[in-house]
Each structure stands twice: as C-alpha cells, then as structure tokens.
KELOTOR-720770 format. One record per residue: x, z, y of N, C-alpha, C in turn; residue in three letters. Coordinates in steps of 0.02 Angstrom, whole numbers, plus 50000, padded with zeros to 5 digits. Each point is the difference from the previous one (the first is absolute). Example, Ala and Ser with C-alpha at 12.3 -4.5 7.8 and 13.67 -1.06 7.14 Angstrom:
BEGIN
506605039049716499555000050059500455000050060ALA 499824996450053500425000350059499615003750055SER 
//
This chain:
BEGIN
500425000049940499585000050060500445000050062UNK 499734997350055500545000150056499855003450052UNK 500665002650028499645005150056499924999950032UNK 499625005650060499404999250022500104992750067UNK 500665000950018499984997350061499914991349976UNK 500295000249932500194991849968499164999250033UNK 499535004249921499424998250002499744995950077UNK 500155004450041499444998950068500314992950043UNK 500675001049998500394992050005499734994649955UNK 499784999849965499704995149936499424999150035UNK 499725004149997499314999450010499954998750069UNK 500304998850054500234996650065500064991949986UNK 500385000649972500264994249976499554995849958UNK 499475001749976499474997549967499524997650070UNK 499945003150025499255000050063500384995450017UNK 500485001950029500334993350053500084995149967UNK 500164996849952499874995949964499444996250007UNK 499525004149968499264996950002499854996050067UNK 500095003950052499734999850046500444990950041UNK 500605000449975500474994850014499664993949964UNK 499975001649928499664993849974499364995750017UNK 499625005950014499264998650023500064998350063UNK 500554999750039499974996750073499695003550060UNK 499825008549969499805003950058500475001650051UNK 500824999349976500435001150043500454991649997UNK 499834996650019500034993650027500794997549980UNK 500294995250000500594997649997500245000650073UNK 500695002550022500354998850058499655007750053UNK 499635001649981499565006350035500595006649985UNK 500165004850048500355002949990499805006349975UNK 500275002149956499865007449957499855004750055UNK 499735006749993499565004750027500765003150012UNK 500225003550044500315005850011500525005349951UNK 500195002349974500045004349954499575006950006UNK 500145001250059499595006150047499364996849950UNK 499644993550021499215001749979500135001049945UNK 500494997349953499814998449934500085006149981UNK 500365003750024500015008849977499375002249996UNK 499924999450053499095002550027499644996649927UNK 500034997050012499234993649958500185004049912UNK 500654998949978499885000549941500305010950006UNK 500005001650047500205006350003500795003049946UNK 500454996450033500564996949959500715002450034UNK 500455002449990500785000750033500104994450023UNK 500654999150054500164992350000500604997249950UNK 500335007349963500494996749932499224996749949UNK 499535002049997499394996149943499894994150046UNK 499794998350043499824994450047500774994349966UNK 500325001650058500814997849978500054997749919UNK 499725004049961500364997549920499284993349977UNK 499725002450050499424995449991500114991150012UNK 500085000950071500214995050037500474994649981UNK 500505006749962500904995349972499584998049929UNK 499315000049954499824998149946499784994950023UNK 499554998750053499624993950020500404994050020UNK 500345003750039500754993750014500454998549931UNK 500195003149979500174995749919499564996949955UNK 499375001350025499574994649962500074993250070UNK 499955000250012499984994750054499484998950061UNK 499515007149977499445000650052500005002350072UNK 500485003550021500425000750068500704996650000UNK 500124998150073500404999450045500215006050058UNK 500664999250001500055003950048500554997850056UNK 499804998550068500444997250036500315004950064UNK 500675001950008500325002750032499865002350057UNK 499955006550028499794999250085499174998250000UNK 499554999949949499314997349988499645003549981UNK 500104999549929499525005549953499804995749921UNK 499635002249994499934998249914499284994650011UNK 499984994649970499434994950000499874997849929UNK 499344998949996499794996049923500244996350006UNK 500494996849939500154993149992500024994849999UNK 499834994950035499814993149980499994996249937UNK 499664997749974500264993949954500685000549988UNK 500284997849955500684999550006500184996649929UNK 500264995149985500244993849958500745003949965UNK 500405003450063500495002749998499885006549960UNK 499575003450013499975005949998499614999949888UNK 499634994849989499784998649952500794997349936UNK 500534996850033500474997949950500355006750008UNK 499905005450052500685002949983499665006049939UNK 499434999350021499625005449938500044996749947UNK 500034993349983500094998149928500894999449958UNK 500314997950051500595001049993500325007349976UNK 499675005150016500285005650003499745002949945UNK 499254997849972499845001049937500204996949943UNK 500444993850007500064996549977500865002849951UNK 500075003850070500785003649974500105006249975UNK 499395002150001499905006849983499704999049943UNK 499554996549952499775001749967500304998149939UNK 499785003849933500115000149931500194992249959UNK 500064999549919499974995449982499214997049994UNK 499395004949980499494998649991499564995650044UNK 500225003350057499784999450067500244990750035UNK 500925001749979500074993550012499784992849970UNK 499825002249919499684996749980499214996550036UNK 499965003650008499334999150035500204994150080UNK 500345002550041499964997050054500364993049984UNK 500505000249932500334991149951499154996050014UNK 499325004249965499454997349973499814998050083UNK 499905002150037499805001950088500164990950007UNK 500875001550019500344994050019499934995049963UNK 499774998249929499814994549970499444998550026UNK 499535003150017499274998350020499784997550073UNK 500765002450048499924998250067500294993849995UNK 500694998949966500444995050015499774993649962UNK 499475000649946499804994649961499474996150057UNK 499605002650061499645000350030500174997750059UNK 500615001250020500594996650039500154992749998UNK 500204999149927500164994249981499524993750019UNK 499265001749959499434998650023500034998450079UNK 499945005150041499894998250062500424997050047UNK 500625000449968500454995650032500234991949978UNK 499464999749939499834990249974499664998850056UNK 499465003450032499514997350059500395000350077UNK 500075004949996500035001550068500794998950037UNK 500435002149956501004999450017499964992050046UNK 500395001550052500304992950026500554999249981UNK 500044992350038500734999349958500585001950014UNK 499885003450068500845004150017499895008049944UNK 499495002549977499685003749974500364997949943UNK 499924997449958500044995849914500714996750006UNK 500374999950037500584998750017500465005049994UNK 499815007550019500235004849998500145003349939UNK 499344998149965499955003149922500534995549957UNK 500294992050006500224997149973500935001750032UNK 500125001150061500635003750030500245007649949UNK 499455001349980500225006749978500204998649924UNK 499714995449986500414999949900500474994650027UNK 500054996250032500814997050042500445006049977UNK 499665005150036500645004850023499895004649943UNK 499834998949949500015006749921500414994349963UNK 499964991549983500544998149981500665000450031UNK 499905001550053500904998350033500265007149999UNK 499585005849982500155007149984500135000949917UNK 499704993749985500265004049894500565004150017UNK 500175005449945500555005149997500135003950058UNK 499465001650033500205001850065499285005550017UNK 499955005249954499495005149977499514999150098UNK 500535002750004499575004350072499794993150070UNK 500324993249992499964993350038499274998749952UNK 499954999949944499574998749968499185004550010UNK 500065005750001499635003150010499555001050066UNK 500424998050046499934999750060499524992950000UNK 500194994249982499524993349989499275002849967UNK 500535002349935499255001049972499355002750023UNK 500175005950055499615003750031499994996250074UNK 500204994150021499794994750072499374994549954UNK 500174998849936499624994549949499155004650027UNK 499935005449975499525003149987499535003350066UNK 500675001150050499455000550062499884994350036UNK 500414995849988499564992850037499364999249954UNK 500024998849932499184998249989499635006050029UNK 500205005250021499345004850014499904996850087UNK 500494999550022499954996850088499664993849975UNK 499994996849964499584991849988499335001649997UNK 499815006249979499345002249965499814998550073UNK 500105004350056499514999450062499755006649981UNK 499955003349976499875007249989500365005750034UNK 500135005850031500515003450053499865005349943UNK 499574999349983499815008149949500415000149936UNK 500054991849954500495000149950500584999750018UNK 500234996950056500844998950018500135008450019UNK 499735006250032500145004050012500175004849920UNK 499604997449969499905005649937500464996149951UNK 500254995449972500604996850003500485000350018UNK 500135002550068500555000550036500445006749967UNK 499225003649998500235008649962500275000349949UNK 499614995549952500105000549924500574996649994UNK 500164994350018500644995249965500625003049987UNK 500125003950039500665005350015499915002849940UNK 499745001749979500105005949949500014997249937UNK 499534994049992500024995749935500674997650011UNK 500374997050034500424995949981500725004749977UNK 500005007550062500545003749995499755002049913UNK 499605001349953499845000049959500384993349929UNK 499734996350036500314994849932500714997950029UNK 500435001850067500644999650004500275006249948UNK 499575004249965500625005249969499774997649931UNK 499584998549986499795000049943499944992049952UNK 500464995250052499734994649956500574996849939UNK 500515005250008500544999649965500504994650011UNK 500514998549962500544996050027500074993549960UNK 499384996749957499904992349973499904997650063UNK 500184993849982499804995150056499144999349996UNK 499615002550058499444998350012499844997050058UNK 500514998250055499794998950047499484991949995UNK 500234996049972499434993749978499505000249974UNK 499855004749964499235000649981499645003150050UNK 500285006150058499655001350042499764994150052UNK 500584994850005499894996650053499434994749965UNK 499884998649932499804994549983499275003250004UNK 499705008149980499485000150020499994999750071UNK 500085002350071500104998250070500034992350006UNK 499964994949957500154995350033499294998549959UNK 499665001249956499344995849962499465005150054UNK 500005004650023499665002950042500044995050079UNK 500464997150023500084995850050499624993150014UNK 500194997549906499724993550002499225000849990UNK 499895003749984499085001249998499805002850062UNK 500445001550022499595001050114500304992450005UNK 500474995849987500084993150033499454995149982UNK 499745001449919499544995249973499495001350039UNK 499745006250018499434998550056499415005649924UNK 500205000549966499485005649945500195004850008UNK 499445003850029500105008050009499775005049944UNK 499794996449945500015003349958500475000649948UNK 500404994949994500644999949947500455003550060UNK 500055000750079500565003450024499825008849973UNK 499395002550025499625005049990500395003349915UNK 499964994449933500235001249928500564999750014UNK 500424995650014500864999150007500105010650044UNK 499844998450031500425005650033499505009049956UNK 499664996849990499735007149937500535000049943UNK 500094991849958500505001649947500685003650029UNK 500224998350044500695001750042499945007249993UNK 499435004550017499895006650008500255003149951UNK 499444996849958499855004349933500384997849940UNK 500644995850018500535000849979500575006350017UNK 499965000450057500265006150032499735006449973UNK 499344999950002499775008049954500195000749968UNK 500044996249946500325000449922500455003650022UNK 500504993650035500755004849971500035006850071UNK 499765001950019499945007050033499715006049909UNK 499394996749998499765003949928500484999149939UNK 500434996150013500424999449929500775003350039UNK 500055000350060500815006850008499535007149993UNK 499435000950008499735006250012499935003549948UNK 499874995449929499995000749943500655000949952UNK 500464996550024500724999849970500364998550048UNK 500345005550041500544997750076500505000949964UNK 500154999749919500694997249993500174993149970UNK 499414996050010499884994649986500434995650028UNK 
//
C-alpha cells in the first residue's frame, strides 16, 4: 500500500488527468496556481509538486521558464519520445509485441506510399539500398541505410502519425538485429528483401508492396524469436 502522501498525489494526478483529457482544462490554458491547487485538492505543495512532475512526464504539462506550467498541446514530438522511451525500456515480451506493432504500421506504409510517395519521395527509398549495397561489411553504414530505407517509406505514406511512430521504433529494431544477426554474410538477403519491397511501390500495386514489406518483417521476427530462444545460436 502506498503512503499516505503517494496516495493523495495519485489521486491528484488522476483528477487532473481526467479533467485534461476531457478538455475541461483546455490545451495551452495555464494550470491553476499551486496556492489554488493546495486549496482545491487541500494538499502540501511537496504533493502538488510530485503531482505536477507526474503529469509532465506523461506529457500532459509543459512548463515554460519565467511563466508557469500550461496543458500541453498536441505534440507529434512529444508522442515519439513516449514511444521511443518505451520502446527502450521494455522487456522481451513486450518487445515482441511492439516487432508485431511495427509490422502492422510499416506493412501499411508500404501500401500508402504505392499511392501517394512522389518521385523525389520513391527516389529516396531507392538512395537508401544504394547506400546498404555500398555499406556491405560495414555493420553500423549499413544499419544506418537500413533505418533511412524504412523511414522514407513511412515519409511516402503522407501519414505524420506513422513517420513519427517509426521514427521511435526503428532505433531499437535495428540496434537489435546489429547485435544479434551474427557474422555470416547476410547483408544480400537483407537488401534483396528491401529491394522486392521497392519494386512493388514502383509497379504501382499497393498490395504486393503492403506483402513484400510484411514478408521483410516477419522474417525479422523469426530470427529475433529464434536468438531469444537459442542466443547461442
């Protein structure tokens, strides 16, 4: 059980919440005082304070210098750094899960970037396995493409919501299969799926790009589920 002061900070931290979501305390509107908020929830200002520093690590306050504390805006930024950060923090189970996440956004990607990518757009995606062949043997040149390959199709999508949540995740997948993909030569089979994912956004079918870049994935799960299973493999 937690004590007493946690409790009443929580339970601060709950109202204000609510009240943030439901839009009674507006985006960009500046937080109440501490003084009131003492008053209102009849509270210390170390409980207010532990309150405040919870809402701002969720991303629901701002606080600007010389100002005071404001509801948050929207924030694109504020959405990748929360996924990113979960993304590094969490378990194998867990990561499993967000492998399943990123197959489901990025297959969707693919898709939307057969329609919508221009051609300085689709140009970009084809610059980046340029630059994963001219990196063979070259772990971290490679990785670096691999992860430019993958956020250009999410920038092709026309989507700000997948390129952001992408942006989060790729980092961690890729720093992932840089330790784990062992020391055979694989760099050509990675590139050869990256390059059948390309030609199905060039053919103009968004549904074989949509499959191409799912097989690409869920080739990758495997072998995440097969070091997880045997990492002396």
């Amino acid at each position: 059980m937690l004590p007493p002061m946690q409790r009443l900070s929580a339970s601060i931290v709950g109202t204000l919440e609510k009240e943030i979501l439901a839009g009674t305390l507006p985006s960009g509107e500046r937080l109440p005082s501490e003084e009131k908020l003492c008053a209102r929830f009849d509270a210390s200002r170390t409980v207010i304070r532990e309150a405040i520093q919870q809402l701002r690590g969720r991303g629901l306050l701002r606080t600007l210098k010389g100002s005071g504390t404001y509801i948050a805006d929207p924030s694109l930024d504020a959405l990748g750094s929360a996924i990113e950060t979960y993304s590094a923090l969490v378990g194998t189970p867990d990561f499993l899960e967000l492998i399943d996440f990123r197959i489901l956004i990025e297959s969707e990607c693919a898709r939307l970037a057969t329609n919508r990518g221009s051609a300085r757009q689709i140009s970009a995606i084809r610059k980046a396995i340029e630059r994963m062949v001219a990196a063979k043997g070259d772990l971290q040149a490679f990785s670096e493409a691999d992860i430019a390959f993958h956020l250009a199709i999410a920038k092709a999508s026309g989507n700000r919501l997948y390129d952001t949540m992408l942006t989060a995740l790729e980092k961690r997948c890729i720093e992932f299969a840089q330790s784990n993909r062992g020391d055979h030569d694989w760099f050509d089979e990675v590139i050869d799926f990256h390059r059948a994912v390309l030609a199905a956004i060039e053919s103009g079918n968004a549904q074989d790009a949509a499959a191409a870049m799912r097989r690409h994935l869920l080739h990758s799960r495997r072998q995440f589920i097969d070091v997880v299973e045997n990492p002396k493999a």
